[in-house]
KELO-251751 format. One record per atom (N, C-alpha, C): x, y, z. Coordinates in steps of 0.1 Angstrom, whole numbers, padded with zeros to 4 digits, always signed. Example, Ala and Ser with C-alpha at 12.3 -4.5 7.8 and 13.67 -1.06 7.14 Angstrom:
+0132-0057+0078/+0123-0045+0078/+0132-0033+0078/+0128-0022+0071/+0137-0011+0071/+0129+0000+0079/
***
This chain:
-0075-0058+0463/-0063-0062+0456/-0063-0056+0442/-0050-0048+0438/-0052-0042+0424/-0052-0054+0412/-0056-0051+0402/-0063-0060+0395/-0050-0060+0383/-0041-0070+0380/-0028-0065+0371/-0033-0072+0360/-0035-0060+0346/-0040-0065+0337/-0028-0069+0326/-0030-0078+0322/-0020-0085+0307/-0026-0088+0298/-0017-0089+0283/-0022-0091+0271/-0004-0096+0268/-0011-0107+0257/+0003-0112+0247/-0002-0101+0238/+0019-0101+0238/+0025-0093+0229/+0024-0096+0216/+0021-0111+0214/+0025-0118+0200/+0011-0120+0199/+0004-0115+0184/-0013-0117+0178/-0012-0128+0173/-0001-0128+0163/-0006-0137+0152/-0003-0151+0156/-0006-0163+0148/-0008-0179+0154/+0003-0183+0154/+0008-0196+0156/+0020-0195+0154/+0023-0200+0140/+0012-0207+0135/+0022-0212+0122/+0022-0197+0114/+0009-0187+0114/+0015-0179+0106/+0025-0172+0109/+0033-0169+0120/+0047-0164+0124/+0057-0173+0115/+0054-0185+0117/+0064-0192+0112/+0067-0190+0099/+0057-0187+0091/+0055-0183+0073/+0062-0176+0073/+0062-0160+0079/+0065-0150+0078/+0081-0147+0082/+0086-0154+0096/+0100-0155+0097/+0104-0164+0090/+0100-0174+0079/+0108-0179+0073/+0112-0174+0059/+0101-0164+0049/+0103-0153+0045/+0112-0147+0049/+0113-0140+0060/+0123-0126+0065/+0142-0138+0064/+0139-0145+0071/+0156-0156+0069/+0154-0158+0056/+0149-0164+0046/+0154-0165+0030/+0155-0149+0028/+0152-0140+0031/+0160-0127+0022/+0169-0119+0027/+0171-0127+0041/+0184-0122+0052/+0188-0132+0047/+0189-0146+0044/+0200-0153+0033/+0208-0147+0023/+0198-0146+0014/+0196-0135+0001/+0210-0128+0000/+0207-0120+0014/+0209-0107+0014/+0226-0104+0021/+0229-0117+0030/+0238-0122+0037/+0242-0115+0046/+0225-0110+0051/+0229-0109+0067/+0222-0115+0078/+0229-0112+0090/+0229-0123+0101/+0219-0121+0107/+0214-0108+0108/+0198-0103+0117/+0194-0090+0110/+0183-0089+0116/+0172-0075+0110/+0169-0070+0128/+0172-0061+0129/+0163-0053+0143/+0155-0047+0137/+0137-0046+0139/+0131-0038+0134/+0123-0031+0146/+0127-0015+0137/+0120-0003+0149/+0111+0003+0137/+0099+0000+0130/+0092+0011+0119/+0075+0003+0123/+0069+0010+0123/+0053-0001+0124/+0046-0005+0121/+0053-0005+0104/+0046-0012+0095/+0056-0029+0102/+0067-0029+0100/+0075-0041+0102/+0069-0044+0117/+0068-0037+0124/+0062-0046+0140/+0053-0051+0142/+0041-0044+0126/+0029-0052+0128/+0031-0060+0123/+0040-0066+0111/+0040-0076+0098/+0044-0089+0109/+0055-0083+0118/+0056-0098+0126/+0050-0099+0139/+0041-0094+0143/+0037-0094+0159/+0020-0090+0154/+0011-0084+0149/+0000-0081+0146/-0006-0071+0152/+0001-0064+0155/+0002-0047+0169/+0014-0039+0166/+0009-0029+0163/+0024-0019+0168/+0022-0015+0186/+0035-0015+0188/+0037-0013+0204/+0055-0005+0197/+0053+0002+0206/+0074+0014+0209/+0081+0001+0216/+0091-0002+0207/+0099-0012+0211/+0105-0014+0193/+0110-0026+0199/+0118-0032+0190/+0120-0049+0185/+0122-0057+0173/+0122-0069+0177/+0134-0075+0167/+0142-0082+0172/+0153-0084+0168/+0150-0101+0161/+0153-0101+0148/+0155-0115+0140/+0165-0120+0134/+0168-0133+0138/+0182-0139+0136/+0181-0150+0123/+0194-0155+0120/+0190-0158+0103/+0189-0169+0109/+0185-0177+0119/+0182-0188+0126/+0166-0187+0129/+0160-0178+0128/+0150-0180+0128/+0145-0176+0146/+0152-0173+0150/+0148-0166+0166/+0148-0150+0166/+0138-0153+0177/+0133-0135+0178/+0129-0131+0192/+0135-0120+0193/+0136-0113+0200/+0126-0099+0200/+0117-0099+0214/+0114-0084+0215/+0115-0078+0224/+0116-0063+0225/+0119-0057+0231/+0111-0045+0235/+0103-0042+0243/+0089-0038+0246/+0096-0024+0257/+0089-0013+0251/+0094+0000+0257/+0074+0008+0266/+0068+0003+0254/+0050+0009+0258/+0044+0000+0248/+0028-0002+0252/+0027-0004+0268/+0034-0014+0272/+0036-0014+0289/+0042-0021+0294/+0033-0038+0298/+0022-0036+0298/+0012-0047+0300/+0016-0056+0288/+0024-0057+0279/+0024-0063+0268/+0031-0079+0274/+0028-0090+0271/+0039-0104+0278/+0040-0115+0267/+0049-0123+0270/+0052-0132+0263/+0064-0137+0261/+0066-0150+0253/+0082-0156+0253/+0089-0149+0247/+0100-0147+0250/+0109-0139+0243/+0107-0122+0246/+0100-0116+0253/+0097-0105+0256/+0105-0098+0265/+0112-0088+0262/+0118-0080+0275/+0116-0067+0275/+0114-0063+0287/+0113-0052+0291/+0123-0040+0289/+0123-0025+0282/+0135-0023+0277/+0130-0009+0285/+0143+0002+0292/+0135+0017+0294/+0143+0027+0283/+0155+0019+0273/+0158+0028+0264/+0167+0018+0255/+0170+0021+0244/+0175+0010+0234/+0193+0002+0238/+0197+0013+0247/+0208+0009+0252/+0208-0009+0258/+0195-0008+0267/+0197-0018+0277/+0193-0031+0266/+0193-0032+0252/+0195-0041+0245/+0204-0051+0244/+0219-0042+0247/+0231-0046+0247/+0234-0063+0253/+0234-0057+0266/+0230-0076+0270/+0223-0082+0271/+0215-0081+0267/+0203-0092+0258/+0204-0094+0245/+0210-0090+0239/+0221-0093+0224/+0231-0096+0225/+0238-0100+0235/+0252-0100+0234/+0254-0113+0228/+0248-0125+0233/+0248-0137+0229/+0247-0137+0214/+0246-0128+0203/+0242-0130+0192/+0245-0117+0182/+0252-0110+0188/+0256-0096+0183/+0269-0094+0189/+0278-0096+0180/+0291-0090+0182/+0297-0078+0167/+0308-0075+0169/+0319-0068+0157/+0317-0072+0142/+0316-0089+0146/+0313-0091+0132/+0300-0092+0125/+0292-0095+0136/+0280-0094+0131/+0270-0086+0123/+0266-0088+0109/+0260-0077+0098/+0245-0078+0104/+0241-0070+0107/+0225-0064+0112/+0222-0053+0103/+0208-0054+0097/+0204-0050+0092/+0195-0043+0099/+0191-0028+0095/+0180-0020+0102/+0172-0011+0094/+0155-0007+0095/+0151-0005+0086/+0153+0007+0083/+0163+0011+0075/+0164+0026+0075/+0155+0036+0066/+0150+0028+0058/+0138+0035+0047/+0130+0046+0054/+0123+0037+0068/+0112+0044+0080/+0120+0047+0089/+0132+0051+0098/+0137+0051+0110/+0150+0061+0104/+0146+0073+0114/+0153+0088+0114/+0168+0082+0116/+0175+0091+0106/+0194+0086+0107/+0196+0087+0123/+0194+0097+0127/+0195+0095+0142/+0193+0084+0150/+0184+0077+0152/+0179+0062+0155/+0183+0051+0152/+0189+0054+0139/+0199+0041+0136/+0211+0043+0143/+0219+0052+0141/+0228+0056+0147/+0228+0049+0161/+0220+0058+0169/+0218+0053+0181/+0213+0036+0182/+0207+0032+0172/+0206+0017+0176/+0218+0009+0173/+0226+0011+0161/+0238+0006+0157/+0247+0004+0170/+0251+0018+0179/+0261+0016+0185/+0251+0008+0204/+0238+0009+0202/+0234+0001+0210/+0233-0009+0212/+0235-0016+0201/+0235-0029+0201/+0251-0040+0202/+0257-0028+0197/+0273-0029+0196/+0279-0034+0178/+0268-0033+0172/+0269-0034+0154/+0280-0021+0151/+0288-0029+0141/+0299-0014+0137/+0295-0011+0120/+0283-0020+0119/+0277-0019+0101/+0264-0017+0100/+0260-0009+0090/+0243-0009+0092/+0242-0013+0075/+0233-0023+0076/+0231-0033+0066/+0215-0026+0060/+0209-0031+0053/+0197-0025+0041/+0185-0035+0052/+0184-0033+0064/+0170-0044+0066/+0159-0041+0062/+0157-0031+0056/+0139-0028+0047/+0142-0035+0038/+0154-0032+0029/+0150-0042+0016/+0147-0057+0019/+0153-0059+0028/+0150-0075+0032/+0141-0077+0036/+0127-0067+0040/+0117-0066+0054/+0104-0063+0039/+0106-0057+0032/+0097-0059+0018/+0104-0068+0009/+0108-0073+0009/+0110-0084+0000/+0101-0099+0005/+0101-0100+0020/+0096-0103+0030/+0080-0102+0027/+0078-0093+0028/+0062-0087+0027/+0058-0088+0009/+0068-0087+0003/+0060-0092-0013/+0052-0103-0011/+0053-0113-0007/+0047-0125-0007/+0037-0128+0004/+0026-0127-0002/+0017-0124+0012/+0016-0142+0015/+0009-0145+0027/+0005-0159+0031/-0014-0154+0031/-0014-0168+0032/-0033-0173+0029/-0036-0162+0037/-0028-0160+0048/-0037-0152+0059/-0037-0138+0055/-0028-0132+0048/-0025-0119+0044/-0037-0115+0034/-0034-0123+0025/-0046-0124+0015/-0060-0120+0018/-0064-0133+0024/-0076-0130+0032/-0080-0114+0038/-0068-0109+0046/-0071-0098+0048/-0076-0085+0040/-0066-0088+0027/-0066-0078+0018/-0084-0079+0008/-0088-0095+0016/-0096-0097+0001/-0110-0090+0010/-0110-0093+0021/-0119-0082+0031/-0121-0070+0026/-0111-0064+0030/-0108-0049+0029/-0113-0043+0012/-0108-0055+0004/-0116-0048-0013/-0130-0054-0013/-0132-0066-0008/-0147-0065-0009/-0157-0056-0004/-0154-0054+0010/-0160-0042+0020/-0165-0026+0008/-0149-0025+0006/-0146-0014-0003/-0156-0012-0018/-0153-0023-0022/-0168-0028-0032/-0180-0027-0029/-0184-0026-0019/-0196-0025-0014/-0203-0012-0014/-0190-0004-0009/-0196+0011-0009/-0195+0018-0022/-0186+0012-0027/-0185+0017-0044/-0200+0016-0052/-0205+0003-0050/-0219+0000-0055/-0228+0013-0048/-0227+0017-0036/-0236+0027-0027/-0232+0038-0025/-0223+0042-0035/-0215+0052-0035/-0231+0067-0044/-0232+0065-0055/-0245+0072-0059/-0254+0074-0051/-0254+0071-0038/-0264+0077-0030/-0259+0084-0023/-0248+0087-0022/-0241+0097-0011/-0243+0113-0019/-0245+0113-0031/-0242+0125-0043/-0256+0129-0041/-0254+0144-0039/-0263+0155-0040/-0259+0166-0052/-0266+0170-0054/-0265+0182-0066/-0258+0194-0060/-0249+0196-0070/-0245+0209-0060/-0234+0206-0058/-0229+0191-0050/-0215+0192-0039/-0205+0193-0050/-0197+0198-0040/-0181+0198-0045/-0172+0184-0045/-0164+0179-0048/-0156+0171-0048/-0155+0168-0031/-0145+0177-0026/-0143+0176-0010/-0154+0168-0003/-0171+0177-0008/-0178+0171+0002/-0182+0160-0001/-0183+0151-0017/-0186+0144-0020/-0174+0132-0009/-0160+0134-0010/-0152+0130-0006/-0155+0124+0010/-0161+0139+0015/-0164+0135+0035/-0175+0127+0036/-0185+0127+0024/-0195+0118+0025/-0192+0105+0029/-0179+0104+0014/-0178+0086+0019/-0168+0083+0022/-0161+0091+0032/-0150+0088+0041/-0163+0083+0051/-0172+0094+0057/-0180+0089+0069/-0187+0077+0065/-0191+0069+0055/-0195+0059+0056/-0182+0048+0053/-0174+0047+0053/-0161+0041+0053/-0158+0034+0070/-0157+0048+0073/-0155+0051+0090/-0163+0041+0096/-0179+0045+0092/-0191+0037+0100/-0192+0024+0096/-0186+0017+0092/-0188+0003+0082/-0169-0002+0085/-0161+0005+0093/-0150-0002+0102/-0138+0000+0093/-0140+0013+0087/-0123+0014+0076/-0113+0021+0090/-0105+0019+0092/-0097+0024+0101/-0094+0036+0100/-0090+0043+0088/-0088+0056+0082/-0074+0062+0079/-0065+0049+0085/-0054+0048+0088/-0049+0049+0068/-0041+0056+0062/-0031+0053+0046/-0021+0049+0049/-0015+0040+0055/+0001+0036+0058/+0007+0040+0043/+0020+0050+0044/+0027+0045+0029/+0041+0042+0032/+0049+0040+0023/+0066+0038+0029/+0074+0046+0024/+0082+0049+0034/+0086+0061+0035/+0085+0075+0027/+0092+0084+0031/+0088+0099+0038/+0081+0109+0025/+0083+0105+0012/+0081+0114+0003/+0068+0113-0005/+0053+0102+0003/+0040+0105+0001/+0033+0107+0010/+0025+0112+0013/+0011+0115+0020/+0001+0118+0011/-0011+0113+0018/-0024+0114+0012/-0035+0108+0027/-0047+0118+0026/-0060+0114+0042/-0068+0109+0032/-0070+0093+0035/-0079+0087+0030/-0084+0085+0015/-0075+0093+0012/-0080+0088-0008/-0078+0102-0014/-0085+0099-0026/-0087+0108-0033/-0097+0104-0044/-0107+0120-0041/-0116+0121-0052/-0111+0132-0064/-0114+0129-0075/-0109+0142-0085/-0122+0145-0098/-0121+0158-0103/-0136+0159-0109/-0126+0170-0118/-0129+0173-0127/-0127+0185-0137/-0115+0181-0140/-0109+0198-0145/-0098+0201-0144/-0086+0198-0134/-0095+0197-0120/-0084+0196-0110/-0078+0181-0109/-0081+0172-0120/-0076+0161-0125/-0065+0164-0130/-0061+0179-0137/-0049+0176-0144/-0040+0185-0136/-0037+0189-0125/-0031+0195-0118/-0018+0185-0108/-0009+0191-0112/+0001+0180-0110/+0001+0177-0097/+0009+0170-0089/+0012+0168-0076/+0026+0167-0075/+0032+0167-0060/+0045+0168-0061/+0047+0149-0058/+0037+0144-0054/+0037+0132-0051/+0037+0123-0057/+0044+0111-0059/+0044+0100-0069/+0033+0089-0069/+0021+0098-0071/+0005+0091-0069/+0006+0088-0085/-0004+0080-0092/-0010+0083-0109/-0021+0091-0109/-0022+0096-0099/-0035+0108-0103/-0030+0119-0091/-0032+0135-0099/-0027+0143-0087/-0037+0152-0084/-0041+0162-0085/-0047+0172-0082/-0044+0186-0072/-0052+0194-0070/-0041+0203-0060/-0044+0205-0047/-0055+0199-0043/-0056+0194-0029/-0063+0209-0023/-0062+0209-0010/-0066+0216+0001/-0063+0232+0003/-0051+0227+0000/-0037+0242+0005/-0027+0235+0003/-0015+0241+0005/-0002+0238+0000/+0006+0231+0006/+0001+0226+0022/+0010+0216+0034/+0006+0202+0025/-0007+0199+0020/-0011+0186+0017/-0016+0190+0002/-0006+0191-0011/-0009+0194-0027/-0016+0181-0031/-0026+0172-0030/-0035+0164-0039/-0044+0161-0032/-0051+0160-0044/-0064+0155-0039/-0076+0164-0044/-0087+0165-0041/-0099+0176-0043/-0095+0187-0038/-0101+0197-0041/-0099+0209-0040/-0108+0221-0036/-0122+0216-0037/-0131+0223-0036/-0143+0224-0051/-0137+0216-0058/-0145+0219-0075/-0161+0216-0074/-0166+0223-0078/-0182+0216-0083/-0183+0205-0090/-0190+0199-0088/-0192+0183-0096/-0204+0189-0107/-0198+0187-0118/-0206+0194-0130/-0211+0184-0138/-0223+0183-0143/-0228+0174-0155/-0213+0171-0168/-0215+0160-0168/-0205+0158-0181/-0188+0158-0176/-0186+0159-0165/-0173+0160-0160/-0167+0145-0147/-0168+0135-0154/-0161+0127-0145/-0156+0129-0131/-0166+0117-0120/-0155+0119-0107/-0144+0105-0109/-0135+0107-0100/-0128+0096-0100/-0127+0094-0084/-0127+0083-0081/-0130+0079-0066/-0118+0069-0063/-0108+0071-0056/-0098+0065-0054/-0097+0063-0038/-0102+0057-0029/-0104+0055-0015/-0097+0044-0009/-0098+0047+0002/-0089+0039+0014/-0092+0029+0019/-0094+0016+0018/-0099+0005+0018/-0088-0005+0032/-0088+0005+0042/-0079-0005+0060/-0086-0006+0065/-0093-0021+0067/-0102-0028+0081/-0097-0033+0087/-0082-0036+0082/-0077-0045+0094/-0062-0047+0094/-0054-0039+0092/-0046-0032+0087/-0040-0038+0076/-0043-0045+0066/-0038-0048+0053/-0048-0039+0039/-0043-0034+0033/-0049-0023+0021/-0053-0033+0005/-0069-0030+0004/-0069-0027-0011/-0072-0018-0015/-0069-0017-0029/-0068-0008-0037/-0079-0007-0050/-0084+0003-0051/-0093+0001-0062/-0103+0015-0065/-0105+0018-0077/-0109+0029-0082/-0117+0029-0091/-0132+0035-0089/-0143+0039-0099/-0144+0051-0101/-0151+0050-0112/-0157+0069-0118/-0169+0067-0121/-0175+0079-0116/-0191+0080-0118/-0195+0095-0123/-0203+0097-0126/-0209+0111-0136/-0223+0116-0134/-0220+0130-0138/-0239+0133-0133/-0243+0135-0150/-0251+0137-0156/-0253+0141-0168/-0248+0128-0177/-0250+0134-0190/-0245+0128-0198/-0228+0126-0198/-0222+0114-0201/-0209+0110-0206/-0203+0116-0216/-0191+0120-0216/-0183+0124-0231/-0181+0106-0231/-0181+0107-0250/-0177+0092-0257/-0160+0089-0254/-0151+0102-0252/-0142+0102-0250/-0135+0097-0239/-0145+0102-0228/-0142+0095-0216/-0151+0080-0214/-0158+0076-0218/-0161+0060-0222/-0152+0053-0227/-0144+0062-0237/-0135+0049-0243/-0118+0046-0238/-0116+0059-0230/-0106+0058-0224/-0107+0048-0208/-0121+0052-0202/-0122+0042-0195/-0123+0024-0195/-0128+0026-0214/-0132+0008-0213/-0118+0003-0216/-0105+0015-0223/-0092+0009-0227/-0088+0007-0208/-0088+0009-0204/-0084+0012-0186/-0089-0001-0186/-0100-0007-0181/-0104-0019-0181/-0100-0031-0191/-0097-0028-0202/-0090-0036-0210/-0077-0042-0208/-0068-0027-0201/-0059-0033-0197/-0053-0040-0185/-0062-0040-0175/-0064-0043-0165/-0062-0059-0163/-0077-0061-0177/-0080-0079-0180/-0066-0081-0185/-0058-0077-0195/-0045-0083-0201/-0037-0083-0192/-0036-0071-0182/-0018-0076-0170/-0026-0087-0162/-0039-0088-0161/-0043-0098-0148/-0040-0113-0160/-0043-0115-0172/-0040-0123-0178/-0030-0130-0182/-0020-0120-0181/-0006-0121-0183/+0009-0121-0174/-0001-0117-0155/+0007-0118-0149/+0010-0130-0143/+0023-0137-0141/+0022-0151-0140/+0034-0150-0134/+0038-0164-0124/+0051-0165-0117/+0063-0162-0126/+0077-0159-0120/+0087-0154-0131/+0082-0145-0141/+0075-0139-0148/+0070-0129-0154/+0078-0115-0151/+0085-0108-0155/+0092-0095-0151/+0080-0090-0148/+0080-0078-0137/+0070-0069-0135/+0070-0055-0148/+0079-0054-0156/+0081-0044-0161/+0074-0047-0176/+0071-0056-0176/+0067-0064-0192/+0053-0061-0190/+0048-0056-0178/+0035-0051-0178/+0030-0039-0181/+0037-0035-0176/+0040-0020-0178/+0044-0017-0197/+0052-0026-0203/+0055-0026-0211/+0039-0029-0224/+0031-0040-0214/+0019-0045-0222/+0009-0033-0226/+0007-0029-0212/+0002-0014-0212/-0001-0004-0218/+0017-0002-0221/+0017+0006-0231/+0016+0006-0243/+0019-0005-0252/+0016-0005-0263/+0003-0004-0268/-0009-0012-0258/-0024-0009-0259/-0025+0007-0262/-0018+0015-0249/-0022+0030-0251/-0017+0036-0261/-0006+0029-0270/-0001+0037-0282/-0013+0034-0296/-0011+0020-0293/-0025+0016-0298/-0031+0023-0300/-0042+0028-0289/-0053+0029-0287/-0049+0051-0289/-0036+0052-0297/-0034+0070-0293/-0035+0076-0284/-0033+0073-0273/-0039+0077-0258/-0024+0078-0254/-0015+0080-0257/-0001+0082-0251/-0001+0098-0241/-0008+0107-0247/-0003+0117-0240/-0013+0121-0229/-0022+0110-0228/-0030+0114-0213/-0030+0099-0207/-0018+0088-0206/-0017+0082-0199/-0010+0081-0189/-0017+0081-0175/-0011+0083-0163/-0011+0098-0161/-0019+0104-0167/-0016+0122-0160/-0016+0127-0177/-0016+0139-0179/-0010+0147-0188/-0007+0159-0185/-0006+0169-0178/+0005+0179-0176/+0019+0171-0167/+0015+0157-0163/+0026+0154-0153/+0020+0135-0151/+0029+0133-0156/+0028+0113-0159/+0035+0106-0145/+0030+0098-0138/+0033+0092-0135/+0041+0078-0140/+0051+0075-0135/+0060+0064-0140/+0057+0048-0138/+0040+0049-0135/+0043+0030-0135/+0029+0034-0140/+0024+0018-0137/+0008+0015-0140/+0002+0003-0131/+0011+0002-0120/+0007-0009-0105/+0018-0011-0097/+0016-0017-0090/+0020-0015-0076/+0017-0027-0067/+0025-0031-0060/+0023-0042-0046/+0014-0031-0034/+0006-0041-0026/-0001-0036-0017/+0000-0047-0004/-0008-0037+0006/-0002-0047+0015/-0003-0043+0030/+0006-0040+0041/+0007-0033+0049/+0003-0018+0045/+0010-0014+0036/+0016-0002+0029/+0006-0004+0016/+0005+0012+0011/+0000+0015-0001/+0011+0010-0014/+0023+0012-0013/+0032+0011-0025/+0043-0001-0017/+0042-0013-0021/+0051-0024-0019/+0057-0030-0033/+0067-0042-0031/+0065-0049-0045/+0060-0054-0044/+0055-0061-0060/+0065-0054-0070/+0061-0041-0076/+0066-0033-0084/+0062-0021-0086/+0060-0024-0104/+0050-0023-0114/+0050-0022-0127/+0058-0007-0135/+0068-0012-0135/+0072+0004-0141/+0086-0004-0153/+0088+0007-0159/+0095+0002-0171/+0110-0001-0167/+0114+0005-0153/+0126-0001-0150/+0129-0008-0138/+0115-0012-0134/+0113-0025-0120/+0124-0034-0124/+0131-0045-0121/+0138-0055-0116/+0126-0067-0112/+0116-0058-0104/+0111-0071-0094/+0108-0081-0109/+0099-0095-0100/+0097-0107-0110/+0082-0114-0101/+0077-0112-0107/+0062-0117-0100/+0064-0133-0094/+0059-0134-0084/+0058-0147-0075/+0044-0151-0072/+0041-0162-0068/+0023-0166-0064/+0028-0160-0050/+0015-0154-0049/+0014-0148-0033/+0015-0134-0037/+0022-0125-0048/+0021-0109-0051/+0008-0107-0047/+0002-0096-0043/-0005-0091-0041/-0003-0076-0052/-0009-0073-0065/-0007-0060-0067/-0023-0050-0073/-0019-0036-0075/-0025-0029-0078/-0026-0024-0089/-0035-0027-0103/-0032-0024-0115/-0043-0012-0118/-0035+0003-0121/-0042+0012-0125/-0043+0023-0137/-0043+0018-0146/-0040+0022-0160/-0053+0036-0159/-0051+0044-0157/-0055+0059-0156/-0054+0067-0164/-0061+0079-0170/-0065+0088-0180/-0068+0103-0178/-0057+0110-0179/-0067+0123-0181/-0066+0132-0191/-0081+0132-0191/-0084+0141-0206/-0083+0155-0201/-0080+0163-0213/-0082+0181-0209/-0096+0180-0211/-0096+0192-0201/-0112+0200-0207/-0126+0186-0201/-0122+0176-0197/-0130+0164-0186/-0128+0158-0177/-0116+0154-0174/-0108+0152-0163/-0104+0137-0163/-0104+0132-0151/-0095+0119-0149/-0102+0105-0150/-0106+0099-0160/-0110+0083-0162/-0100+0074-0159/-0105+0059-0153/-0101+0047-0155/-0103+0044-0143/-0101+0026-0140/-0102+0021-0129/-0086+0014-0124/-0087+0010-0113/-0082+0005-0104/-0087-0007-0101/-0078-0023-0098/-0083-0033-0095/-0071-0039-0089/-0073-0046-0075/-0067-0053-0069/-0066-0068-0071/-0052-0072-0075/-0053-0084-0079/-0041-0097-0071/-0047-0111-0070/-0038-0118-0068/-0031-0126-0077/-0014-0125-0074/-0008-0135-0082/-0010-0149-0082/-0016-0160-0091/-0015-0171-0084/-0002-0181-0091/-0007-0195-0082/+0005-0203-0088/+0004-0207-0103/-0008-0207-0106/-0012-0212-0122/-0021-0203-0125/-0024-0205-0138/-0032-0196-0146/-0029-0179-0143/-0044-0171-0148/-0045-0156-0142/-0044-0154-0129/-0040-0138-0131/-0040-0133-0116/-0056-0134-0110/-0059-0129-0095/-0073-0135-0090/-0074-0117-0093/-0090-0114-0094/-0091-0102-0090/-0096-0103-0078/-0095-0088-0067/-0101-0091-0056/-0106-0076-0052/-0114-0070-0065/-0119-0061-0058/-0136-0059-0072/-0145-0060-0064/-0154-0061-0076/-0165-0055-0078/-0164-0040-0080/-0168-0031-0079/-0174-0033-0098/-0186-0027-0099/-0191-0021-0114/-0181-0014-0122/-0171-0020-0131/-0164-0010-0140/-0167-0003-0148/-0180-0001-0154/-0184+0014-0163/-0180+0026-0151/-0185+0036-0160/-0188+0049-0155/-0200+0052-0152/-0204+0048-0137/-0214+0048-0127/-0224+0063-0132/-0239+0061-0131/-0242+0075-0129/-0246+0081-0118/-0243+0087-0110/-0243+0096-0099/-0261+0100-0097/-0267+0103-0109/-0280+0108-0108/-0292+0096-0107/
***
């Protein structure tokens, strides 16, 4: 007898589905629309704990629908079997008509695809459902958290064991393959999810010299010029020289939720210069984690920031100097860049449950790129939590 194998479609428990669709209906309230169809895999994992080709449709009632194209072994309530987005139609009809505003995530999903889902479903509107689907995702639950606080501890771990991977001699790159392969062996997925089309980056980035100050076309805070010219950042091939700062900015997905977090370590002696731009990096770090708090603009951080670095004279090598990046943190999460975003003209407004990325960054001419990176939680009272805890000096390599 052939043996018919099955698996539920749905991972996650149920109460935490229920967190999560009751998030996605308050910002389809919000937002004053009736449903969200989501086809992108960051959104398939955020509500089902798998990506699988299909689709899942949520109503501002709080019902959901999926729609399972591969694998086909996938089962469960609400699950149907679909062989192309058409045959959606009646199995929506009950809930999808003319008037009905559906939202689709068009941020991640080719104009073509919408198109073709719009008139599949029989929608004559296509509504913003990403902004509703990260708005959604700003607010992590206990369980999200937890994931992220894995992923930066893990990450901490190899940061601490990171000087033993360094040989004399290596270049950036290979210092880089070193501790990608111990990432790999220790269960990082290797996976960088980002949102939508205009970043890429394989597993992080190391930077050492000059090629710290080499711009990128990417809206990273640190660029470099990378490989060749299909993938512009990142290492480059540089020797790691006595007296020249690395900066280690790595990929921290065990389980598909991201932290974020960044050390620098050195062979030789330190420049005093890069000590002190590092310890202002950390300084500022302790004040947004000090000062981020529910209702709090996210932009007033960004705002705190700066004034330290005007302070501290450091204006024209913060965040880059041939080429500045425009924030100094970031939401994390599924995705590398979520809300809220710290930048001088964010909107967002911090909530308990933010998950963000605070990286107040440095590069000097003539030494290269200082400062850290720390992953932090918003909470309901007091400071933010940190959750990545890694040695913040400038490590020595030798």
């Amino acid at each position: 007898m052939e043996h018919k194998f099955e698996e539920k479609l749905q991972l996650l428990p149920g109460n935490e589905l229920e967190l999560r669709l009751g998030k996605v209906v308050a910002a389809m309230t919000q937002a004053d629309i009736d449903g969200v169809l989501v086809s992108d895999n960051a959104n398939l994992f955020y509500l089902t704990g798998r990506i699988f080709c299909g689709y899942i449709y949520v109503g501002r009632d709080s019902m959901i629908r999926y729609f399972l194209r591969r694998p086909s072994v996938l089962t469960g309530a609400d699950v149907h079997r679909i062989r192309k987005p058409e045959d959606m139609a009646t199995l929506l009809a009950d809930l999808v008509n003319a008037d009905t505003n559906v939202g689709f995530t068009v941020d991640d999903t080719p104009y073509s695809t919408i198109q073709r889902l719009c008139k599949a479903i029989g929608s004559p509107r296509i509504a913003n459902g990403s902004a509703v689907l990260r708005a959604a995702r700003s607010v992590k639950t206990p369980m999200e958290v937890k994931l992220i606080v894995d992923s930066g501890m893990r990450l901490s771990d190899i940061y601490r064991r990171l000087p033993h991977l360094y040989r004399e001699g290596m270049t950036d790159i290979e210092l880089q393959i070193e501790i990608e392969r111990v990432l790999r062996l220790h269960g990082c997925l290797g996976k960088f999810p980002v949102s939508g089309p205009e970043l890429e980056i394989f597993m992080g980035n190391v930077l050492t010299g000059d090629n710290a100050d080499a711009p990128s076309p990417y809206d990273f805070a640190m660029g470099g010029a990378g490989l060749g010219p299909s993938l512009p950042v990142g290492a480059n091939g540089t020797v790691i020289r006595p007296g020249k700062p690395v900066m280690v900015d790595m990929n921290a997905n065990f389980d598909g939720y991201l932290a974020d977090s960044t050390r620098c370590y050195i062979t030789g002696d330190c420049p005093e210069e890069a000590r002190r731009a590092n310890e202002l990096s950390r300084r500022i770090c302790e004040a947004i984690a000090d000062a981020a708090r529910p209702g709090m603009e996210a932009r007033k951080m960004y705002e705190l920031a700066l004034s330290m670095v005007v302070e501290a004279g450091m204006t024209d090598f913060f965040m880059g100097h041939r080429s500045h990046a425009g924030f100094v943190g970031h939401g994390i999460g599924i995705t590398v860049n979520e809300l809220p975003v710290l930048a001088p003209r964010s909107r967002d407004v911090f909530a308990a449950g933010n998950v963000i990325a605070v990286e107040p960054k440095f590069v000097l001419p003539g030494i290269g790129a200082v400062g850290i990176e720390n992953s932090y939680e918003i909470m309901a009272e007091g400071p933010a939590r940190r959750l990545t805890d890694a040695p913040e000096d400038i490590s020595s390599l030798d």
